[in-house]
DSSP file (Angstrom, degrees, kcal/mol; ACC not computed):
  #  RESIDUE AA STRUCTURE BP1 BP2  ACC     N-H-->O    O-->H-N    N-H-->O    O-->H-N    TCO  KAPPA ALPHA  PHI   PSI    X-CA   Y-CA   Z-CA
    1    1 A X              0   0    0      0, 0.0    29,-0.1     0, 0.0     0, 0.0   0.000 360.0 360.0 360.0 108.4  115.9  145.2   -8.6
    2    2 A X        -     0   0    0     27,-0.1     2,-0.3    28,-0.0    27,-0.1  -0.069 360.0-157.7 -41.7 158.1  114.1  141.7   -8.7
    3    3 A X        -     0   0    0     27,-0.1    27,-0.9     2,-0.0     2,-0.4  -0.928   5.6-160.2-144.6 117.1  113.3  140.7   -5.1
    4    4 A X  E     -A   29   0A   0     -2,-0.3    61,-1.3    25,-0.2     2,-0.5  -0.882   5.7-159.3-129.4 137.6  112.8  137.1   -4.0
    5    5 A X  E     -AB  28  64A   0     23,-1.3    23,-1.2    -2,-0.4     2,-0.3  -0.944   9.4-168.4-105.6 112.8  111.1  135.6   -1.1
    6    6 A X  E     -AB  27  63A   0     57,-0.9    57,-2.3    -2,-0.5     2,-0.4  -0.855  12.3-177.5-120.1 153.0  111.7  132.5   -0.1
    7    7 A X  E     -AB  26  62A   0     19,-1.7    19,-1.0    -2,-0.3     2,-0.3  -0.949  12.9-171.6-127.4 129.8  109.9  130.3    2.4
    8    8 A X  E     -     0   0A   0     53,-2.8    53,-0.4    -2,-0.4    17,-0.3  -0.961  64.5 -37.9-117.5 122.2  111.3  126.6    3.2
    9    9 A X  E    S-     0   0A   0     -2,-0.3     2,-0.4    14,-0.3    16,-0.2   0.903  79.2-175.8  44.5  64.2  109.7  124.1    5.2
   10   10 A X  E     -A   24   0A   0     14,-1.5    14,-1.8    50,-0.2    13,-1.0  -0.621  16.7-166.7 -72.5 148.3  108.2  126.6    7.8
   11   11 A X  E     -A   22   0A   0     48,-1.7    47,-1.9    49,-0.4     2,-0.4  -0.853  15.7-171.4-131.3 151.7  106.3  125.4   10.8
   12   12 A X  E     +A   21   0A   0      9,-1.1     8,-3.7    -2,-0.2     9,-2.0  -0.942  23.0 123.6-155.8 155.6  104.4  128.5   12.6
   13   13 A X        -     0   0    0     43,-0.4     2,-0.5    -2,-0.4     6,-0.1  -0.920  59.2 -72.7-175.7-176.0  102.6  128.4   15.8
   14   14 A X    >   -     0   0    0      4,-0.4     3,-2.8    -2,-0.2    -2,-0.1  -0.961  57.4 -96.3-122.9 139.1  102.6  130.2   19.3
   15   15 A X  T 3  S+     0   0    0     -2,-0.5     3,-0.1     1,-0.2    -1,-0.1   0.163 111.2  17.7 -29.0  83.0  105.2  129.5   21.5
   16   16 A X  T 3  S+     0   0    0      1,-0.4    -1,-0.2    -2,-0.0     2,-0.2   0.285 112.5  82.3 138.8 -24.7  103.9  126.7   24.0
   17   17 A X  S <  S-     0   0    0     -3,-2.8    -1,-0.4     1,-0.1     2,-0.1  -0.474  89.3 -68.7-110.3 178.6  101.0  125.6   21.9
   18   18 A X        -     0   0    0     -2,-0.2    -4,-0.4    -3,-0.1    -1,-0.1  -0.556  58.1 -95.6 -68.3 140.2  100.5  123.0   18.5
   19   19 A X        -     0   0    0      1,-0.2    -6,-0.2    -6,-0.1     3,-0.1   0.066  31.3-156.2 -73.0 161.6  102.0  123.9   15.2
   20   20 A X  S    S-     0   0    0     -8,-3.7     2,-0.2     1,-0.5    -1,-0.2   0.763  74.2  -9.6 -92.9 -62.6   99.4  125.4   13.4
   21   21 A X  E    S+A   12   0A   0     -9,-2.0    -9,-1.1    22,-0.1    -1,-0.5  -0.658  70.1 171.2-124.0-161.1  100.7  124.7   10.1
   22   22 A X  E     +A   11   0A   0    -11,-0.2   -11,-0.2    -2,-0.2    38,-0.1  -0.726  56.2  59.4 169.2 147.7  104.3  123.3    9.2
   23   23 A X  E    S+     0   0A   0    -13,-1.0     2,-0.5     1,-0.3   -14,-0.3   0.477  70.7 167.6  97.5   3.2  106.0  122.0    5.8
   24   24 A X  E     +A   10   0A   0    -14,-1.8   -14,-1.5   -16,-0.2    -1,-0.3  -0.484   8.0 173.0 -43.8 113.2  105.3  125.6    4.2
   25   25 A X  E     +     0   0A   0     -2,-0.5     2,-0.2   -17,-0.3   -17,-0.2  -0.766   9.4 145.1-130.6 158.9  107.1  126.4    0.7
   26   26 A X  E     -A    7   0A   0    -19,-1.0   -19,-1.7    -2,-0.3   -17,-0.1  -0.663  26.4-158.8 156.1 155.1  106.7  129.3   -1.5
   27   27 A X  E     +A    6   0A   0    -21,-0.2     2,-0.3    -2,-0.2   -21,-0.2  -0.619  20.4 176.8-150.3  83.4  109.1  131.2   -3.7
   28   28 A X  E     -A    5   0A   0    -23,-1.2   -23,-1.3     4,-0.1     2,-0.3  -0.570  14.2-163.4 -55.2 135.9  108.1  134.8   -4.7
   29   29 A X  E >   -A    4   0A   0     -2,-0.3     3,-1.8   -25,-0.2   -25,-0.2  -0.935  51.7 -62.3-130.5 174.6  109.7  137.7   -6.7
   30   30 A X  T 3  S+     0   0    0    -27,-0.9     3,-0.1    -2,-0.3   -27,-0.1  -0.083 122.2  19.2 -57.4 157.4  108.8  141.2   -6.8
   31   31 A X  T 3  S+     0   0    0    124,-0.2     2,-0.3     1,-0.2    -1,-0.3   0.056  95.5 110.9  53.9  -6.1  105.2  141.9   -8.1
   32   32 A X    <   -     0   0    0     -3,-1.8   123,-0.4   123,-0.1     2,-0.3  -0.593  52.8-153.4 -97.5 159.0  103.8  138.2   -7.6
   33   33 A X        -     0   0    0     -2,-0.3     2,-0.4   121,-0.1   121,-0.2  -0.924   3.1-143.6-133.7 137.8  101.0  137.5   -4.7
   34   34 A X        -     0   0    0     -2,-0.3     2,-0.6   119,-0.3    -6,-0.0  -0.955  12.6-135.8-107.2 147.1  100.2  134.6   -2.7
   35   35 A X        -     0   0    0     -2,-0.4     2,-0.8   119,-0.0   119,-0.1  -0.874  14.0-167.8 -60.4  97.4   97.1  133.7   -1.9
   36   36 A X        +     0   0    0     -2,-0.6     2,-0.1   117,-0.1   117,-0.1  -0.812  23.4 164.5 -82.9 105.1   96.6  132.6    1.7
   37   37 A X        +     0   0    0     -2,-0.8     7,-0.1   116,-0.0     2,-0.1  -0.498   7.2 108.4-120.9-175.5   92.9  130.9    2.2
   38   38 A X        -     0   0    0     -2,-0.1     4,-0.2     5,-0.1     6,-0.1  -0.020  58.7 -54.0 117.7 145.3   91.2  128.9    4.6
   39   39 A X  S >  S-     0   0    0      1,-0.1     3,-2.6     2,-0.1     5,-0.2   0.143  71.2 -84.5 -43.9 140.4   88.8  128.1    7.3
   40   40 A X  T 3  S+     0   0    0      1,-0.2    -1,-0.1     2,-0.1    -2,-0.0  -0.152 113.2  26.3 -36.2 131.4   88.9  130.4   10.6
   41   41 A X  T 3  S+     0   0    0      1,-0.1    -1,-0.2    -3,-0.1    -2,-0.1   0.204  90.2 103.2  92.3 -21.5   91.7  129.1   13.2
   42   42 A X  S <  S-     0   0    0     -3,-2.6    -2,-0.1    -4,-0.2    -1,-0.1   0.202  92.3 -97.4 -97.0  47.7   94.1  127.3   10.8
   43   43 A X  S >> S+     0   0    0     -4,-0.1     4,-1.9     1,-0.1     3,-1.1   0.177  77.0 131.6 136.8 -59.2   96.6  129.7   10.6
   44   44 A X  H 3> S+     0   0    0      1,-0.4     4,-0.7     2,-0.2    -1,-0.1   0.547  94.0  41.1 -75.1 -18.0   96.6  132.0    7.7
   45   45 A X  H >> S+     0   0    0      2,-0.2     4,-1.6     3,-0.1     3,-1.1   0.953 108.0  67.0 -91.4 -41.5   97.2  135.3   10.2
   46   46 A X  H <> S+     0   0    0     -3,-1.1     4,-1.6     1,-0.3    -2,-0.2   0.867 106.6  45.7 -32.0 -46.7   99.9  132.8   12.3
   47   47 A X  H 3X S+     0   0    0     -4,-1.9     4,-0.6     1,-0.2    -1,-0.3   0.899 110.0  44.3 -80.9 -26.0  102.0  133.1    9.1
   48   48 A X  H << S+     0   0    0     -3,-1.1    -1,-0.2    -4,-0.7    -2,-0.2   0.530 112.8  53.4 -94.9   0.9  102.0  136.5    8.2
   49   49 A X  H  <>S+     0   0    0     -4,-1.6     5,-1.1     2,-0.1     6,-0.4   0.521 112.7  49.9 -81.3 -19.6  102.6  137.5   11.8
   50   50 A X  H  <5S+     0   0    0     -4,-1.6     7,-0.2    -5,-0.3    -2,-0.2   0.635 110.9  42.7 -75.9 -21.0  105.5  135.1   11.5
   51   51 A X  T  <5S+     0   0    0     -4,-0.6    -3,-0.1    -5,-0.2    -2,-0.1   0.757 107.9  64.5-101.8 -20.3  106.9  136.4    8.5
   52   52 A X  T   5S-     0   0    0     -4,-0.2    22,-0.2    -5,-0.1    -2,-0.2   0.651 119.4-106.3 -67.6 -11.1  106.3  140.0    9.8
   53   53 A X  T   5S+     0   0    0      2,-0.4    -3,-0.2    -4,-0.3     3,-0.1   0.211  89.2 112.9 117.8 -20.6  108.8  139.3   12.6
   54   54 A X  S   <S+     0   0    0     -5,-1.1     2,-0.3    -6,-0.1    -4,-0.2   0.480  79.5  16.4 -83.5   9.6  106.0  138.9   15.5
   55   55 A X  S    S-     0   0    0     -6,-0.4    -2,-0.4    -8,-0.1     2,-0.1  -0.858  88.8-117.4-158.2 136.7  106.0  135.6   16.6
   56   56 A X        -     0   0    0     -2,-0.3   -43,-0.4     1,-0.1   -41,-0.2  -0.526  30.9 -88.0 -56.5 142.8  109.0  133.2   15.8
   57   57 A X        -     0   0    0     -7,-0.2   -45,-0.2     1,-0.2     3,-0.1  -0.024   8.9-153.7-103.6-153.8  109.2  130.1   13.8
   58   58 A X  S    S-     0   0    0    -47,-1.9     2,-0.3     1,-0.4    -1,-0.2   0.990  79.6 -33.6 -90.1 -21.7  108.7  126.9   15.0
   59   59 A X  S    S+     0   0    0    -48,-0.3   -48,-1.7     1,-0.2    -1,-0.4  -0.904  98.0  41.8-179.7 176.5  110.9  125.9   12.4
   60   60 A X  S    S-     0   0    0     -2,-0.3   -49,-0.4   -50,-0.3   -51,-0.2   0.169  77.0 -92.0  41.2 176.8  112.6  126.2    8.6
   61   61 A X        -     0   0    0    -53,-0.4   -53,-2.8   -51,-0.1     2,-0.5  -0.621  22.9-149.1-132.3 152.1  113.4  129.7    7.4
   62   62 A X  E     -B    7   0A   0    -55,-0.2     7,-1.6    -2,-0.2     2,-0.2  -0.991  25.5-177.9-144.9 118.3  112.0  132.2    5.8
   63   63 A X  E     -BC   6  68A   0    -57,-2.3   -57,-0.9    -2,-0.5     2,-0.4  -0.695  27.8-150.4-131.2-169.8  113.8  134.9    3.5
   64   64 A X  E    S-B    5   0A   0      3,-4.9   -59,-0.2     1,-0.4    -2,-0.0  -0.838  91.4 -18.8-142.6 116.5  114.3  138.0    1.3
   65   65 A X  S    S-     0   0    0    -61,-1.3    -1,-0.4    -2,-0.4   -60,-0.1   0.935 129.2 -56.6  90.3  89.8  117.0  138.7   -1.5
   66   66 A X  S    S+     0   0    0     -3,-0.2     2,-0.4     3,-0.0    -1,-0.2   0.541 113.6 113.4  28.5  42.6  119.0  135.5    0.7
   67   67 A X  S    S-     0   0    0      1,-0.1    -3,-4.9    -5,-0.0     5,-0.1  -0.864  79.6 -93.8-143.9 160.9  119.0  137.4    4.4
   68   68 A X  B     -C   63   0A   0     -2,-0.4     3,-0.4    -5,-0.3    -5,-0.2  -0.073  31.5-119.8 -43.9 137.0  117.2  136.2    7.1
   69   69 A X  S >  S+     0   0    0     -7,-1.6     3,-4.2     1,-0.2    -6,-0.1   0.931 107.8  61.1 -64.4 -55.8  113.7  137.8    7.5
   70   70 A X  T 3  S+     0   0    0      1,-0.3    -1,-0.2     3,-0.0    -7,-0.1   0.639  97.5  60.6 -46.1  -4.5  114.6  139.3   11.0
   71   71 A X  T 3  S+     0   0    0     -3,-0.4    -1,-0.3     2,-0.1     2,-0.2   0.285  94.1  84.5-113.0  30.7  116.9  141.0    9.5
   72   72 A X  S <  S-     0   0    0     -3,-4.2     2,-0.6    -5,-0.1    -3,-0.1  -0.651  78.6-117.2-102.3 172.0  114.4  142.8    7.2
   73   73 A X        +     0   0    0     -2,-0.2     2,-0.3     2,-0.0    -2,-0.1  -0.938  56.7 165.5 -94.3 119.7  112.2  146.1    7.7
   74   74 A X        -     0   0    0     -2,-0.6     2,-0.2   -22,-0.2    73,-0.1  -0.915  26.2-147.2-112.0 156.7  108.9  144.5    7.4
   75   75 A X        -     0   0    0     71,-0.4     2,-0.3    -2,-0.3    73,-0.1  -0.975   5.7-157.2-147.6 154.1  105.2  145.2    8.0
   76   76 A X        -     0   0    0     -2,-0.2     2,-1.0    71,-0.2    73,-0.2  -0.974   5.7-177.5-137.6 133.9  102.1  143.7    9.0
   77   77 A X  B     -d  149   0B   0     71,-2.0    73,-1.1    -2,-0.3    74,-0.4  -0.906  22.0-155.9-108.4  98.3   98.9  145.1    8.3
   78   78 A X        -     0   0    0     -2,-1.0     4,-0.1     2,-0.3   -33,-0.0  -0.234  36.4 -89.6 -92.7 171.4   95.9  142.7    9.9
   79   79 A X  S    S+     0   0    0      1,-0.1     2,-0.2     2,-0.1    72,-0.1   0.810 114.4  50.1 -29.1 -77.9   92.2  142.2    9.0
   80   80 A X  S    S-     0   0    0      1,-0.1    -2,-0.3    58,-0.0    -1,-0.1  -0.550  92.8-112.3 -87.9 121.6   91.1  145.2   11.4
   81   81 A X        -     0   0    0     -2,-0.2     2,-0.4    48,-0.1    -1,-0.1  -0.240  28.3-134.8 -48.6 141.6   92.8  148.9   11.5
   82   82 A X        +     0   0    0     56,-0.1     2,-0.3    -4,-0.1    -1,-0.1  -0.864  51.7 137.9-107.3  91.9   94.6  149.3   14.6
   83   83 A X        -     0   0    0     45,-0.4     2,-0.2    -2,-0.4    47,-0.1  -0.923  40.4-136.3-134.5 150.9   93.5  152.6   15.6
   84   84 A X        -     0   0    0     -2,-0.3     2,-1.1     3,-0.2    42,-0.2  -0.686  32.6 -93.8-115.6 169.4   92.5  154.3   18.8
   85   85 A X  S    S+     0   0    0     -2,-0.2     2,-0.2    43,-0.1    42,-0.2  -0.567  91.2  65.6 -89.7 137.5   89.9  156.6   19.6
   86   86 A X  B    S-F  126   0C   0     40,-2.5    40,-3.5    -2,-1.1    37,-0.0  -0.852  88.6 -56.0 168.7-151.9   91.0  160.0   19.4
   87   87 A X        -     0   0    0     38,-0.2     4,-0.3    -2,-0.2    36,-0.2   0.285  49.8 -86.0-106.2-119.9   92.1  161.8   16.2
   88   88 A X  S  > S+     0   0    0     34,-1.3     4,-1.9     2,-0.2     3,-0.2   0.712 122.1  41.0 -94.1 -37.7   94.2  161.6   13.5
   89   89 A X  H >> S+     0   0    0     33,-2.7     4,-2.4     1,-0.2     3,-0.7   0.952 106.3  57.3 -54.1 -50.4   96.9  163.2   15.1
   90   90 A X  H 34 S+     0   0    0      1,-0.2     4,-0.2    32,-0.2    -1,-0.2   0.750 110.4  51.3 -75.7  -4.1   96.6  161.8   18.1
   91   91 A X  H 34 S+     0   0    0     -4,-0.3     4,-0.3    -3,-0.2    -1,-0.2   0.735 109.6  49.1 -81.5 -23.2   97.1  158.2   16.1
   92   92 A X  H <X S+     0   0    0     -4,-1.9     4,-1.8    -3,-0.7     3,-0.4   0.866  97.9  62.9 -75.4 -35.7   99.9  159.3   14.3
   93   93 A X  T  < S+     0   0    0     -4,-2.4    -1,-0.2     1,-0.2    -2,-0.2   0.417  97.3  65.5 -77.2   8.3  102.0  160.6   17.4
   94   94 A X  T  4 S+     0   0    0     -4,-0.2     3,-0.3     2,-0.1    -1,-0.2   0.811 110.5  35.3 -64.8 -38.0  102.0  156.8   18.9
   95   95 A X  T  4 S+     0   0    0     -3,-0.4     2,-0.4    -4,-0.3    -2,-0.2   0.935 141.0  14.8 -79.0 -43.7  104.0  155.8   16.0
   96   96 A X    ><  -     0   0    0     -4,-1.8     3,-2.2     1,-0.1    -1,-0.3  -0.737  59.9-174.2-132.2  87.0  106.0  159.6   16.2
   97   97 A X  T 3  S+     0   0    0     -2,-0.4    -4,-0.1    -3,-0.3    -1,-0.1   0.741  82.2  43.1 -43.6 -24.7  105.9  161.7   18.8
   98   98 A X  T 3  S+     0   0    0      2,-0.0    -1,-0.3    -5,-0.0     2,-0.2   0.105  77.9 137.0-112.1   6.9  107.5  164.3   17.8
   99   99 A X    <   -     0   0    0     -3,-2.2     2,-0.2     1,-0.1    -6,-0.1  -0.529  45.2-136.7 -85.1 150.9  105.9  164.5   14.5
  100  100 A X    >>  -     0   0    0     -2,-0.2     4,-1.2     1,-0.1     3,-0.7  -0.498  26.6-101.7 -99.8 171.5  104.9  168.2   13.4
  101  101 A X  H >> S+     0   0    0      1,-0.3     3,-2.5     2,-0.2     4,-1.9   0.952 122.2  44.0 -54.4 -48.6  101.6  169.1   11.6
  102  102 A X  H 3> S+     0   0    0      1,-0.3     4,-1.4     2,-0.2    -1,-0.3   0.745 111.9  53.5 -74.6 -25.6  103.1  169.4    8.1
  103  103 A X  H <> S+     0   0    0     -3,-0.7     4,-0.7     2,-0.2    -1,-0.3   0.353 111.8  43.9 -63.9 -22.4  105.0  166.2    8.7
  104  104 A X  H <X S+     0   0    0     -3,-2.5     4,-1.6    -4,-1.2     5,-0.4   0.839 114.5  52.4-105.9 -47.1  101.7  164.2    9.7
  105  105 A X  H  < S+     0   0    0     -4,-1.9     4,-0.4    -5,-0.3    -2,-0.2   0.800 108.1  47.4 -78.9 -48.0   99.9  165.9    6.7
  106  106 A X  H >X S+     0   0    0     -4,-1.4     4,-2.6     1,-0.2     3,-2.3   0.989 111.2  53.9 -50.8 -70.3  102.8  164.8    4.2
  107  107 A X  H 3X S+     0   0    0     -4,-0.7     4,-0.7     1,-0.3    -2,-0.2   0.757 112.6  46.3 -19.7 -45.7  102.4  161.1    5.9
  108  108 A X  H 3<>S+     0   0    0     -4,-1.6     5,-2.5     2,-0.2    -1,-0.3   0.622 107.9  54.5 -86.2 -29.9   98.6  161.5    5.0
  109  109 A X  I X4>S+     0   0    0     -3,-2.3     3,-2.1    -5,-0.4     5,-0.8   0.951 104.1  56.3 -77.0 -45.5   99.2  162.7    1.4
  110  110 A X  I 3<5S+     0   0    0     -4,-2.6    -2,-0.2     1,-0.2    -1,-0.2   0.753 105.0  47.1 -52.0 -33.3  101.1  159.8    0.8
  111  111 A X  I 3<5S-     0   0    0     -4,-0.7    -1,-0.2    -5,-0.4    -2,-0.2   0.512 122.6-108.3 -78.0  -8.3   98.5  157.5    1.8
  112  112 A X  I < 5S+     0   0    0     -3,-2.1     3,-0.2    -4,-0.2    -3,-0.2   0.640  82.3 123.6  60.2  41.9   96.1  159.6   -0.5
  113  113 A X  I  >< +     0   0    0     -5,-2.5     4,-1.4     1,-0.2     5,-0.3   0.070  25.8 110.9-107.3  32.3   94.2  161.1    2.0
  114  114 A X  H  ><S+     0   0    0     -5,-0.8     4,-2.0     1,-0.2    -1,-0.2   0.825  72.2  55.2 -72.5   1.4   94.7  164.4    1.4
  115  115 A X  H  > S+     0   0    0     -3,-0.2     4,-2.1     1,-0.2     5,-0.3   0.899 109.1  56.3-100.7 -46.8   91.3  165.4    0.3
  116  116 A X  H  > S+     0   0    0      1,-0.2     4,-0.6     2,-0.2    -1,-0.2   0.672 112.0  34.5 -72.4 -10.1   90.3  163.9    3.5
  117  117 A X  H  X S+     0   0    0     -4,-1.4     4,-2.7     2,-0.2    -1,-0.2   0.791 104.8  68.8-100.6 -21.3   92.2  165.8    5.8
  118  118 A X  H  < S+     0   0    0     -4,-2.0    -2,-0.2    -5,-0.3    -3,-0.2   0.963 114.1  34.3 -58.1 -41.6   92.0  168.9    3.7
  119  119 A X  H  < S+     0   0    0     -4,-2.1    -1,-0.2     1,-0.2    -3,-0.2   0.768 132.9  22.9 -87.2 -14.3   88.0  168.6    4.9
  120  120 A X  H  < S-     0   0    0     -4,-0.6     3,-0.4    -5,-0.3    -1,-0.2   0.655  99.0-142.2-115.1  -7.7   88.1  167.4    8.2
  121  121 A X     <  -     0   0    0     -4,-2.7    -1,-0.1     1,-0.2    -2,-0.1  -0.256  35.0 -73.7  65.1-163.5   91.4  168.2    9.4
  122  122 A X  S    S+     0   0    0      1,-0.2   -33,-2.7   -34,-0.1   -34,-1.3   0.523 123.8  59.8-115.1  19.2   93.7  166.4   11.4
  123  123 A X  S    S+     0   0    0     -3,-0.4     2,-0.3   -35,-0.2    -1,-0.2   0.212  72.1 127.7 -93.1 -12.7   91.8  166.9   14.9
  124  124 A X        -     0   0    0     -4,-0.2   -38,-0.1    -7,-0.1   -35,-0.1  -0.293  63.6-124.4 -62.7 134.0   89.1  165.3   13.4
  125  125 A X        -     0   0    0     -2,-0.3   -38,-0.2   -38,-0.1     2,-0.2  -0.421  27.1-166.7 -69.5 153.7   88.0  162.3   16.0
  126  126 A X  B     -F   86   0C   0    -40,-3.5   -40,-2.5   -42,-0.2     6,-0.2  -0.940  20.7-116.4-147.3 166.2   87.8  158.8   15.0
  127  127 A X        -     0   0    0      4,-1.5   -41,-0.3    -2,-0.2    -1,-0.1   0.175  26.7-124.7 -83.1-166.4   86.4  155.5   16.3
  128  128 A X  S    S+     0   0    0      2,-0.2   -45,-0.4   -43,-0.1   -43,-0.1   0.153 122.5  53.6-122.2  27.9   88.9  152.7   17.1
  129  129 A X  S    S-     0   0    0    -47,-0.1   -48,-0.1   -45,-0.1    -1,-0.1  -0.130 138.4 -95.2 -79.1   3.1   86.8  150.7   14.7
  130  130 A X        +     0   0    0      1,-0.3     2,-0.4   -47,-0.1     3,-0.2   0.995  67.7 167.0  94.0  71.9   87.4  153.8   12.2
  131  131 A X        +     0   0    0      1,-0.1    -4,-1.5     0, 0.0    -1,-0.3  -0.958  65.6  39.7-129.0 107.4   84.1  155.2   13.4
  132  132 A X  S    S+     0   0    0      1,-0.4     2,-0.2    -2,-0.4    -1,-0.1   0.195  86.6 137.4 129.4 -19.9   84.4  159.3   11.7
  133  133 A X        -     0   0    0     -3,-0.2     2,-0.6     1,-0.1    -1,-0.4  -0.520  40.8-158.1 -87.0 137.3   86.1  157.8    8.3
  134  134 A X        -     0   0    0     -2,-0.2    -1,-0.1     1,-0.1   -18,-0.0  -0.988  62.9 -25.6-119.1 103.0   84.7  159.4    5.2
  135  135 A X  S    S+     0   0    0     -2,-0.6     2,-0.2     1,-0.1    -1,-0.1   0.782 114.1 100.5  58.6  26.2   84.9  157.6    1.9
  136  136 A X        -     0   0    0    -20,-0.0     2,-0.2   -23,-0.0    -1,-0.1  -0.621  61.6-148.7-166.0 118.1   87.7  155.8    2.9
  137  137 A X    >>  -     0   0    0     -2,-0.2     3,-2.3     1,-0.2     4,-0.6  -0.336  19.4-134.7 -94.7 156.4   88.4  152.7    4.0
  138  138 A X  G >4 S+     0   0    0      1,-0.3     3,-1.9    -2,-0.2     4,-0.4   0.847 103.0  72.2 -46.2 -35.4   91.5  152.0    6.7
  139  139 A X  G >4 S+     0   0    0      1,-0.3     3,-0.6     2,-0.2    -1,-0.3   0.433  75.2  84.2 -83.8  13.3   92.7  148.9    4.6
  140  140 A X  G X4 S+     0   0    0     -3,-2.3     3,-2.1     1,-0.2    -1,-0.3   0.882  75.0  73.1 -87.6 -37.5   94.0  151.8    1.6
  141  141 A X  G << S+     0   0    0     -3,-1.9    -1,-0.2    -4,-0.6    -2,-0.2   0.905  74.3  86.3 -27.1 -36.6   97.3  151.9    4.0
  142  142 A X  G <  S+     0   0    0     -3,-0.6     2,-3.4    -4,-0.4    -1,-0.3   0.830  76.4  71.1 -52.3 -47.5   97.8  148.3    2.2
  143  143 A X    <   +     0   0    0     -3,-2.1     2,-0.4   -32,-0.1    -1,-0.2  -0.158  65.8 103.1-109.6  59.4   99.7  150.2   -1.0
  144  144 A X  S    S-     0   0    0     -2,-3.4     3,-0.2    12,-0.0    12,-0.1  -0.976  85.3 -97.2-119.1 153.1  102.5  151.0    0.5
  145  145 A X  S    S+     0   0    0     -2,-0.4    12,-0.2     1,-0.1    11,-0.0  -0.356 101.8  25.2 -77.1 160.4  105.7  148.6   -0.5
  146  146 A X  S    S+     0   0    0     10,-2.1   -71,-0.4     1,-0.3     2,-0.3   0.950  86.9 146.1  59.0  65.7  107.0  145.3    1.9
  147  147 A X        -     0   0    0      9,-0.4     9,-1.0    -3,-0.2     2,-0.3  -0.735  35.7-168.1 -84.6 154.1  103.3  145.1    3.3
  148  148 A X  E     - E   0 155B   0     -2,-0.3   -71,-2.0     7,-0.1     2,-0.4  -0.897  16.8-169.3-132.2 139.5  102.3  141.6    4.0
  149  149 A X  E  >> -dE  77 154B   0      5,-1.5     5,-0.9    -2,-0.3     4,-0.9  -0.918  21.8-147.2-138.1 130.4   98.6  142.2    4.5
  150  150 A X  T >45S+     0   0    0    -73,-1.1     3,-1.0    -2,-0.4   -72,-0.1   0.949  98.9  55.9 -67.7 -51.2   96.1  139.3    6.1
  151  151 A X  T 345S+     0   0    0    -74,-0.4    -1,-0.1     1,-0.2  -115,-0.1   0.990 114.2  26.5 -65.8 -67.0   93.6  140.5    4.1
  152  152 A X  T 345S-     0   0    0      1,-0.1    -1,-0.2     2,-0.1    -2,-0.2   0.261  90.6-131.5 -96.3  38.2   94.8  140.4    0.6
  153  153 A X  T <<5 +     0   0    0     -3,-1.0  -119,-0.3    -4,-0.9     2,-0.3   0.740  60.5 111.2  48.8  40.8   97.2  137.7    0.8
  154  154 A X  E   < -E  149   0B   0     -5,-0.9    -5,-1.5  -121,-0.2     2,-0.4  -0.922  60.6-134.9-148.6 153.3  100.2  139.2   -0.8
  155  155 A X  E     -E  148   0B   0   -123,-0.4     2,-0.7    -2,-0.3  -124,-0.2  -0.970  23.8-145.8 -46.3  89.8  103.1  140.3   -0.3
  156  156 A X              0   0    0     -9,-1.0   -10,-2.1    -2,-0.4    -9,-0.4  -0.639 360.0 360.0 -83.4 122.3  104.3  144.1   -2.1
  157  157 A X              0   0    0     -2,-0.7    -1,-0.2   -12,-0.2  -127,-0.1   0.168 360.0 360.0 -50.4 360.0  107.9  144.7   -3.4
């Protein structure tokens, strides 16, 4: 299934302050990538935290297959892993409490780090700058699909 995104005349900013940007267009379909560039401060994370759902915009619309973007599952992946220090477990049960070892370990396979829990396990500590990470860097979460990721400017179908 083809997938379309469409952005019209979006404005984004935070709530109180001056539009960052505004007059935004794009049209995407599944597999195509935008490039978001620019100097520090004008934006480029304002919009993909807007189009993840975290900040409203200031105006025009932004959608996917013709629905609303709030009313999609979306994700936003920023510069810097958001991780705390403890391990891997204890990073996963924020997201799932209740998840069991084999259930965190599937979660982990998928991401292709089994070979890395298979040697450190999943008690192994890490920094909340990734500090403990072996051969692998946090931003490989990115390849999972409907990421919109700061870093590589894209949008995955």
């Amino acid at each position: 299934m083809v997938q379309q995104l469409l952005i019209s005349q979006l404005a984004v900013g935070y709530p109180g302050a001056a539009r960052l940007q505004a007059g935004l267009n794009a049209r995407l379909h599944t597999g195509q990538c935008l490039l978001i560039s620019g100097s520090s401060g004008l934006g480029k994370t304002t919009i993909l935290q807007t189009l993840a759902g975290l900040l409203p915009a200031c105006s025009g619309s932004a959608s996917l297959n013709q629905q609303p973007l709030a009313s999609q599952v979306m994700a936003y992946l920023p510069q810097q892993p958001w991780l705390i220090a403890g391990s891997w477990a204890d990073n996963l049960r924020l997201l799932a409490p209740e998840a069991t070892e084999p259930q965190m370990r599937q979660v982990l396979s998928e991401l292709g780090l089994a070979e890395l829990i298979a040697e450190s396990g999943l008690y192994r500590q890490i920094g909340e700058q990734g500090q403990g990470l072996i051969r692998w860097s946090a931003a490989t979460a990115a390849t999972g699909p409907g990421v919109v990721s700061a870093n590589g400017g894209g949008v995955a179908g």
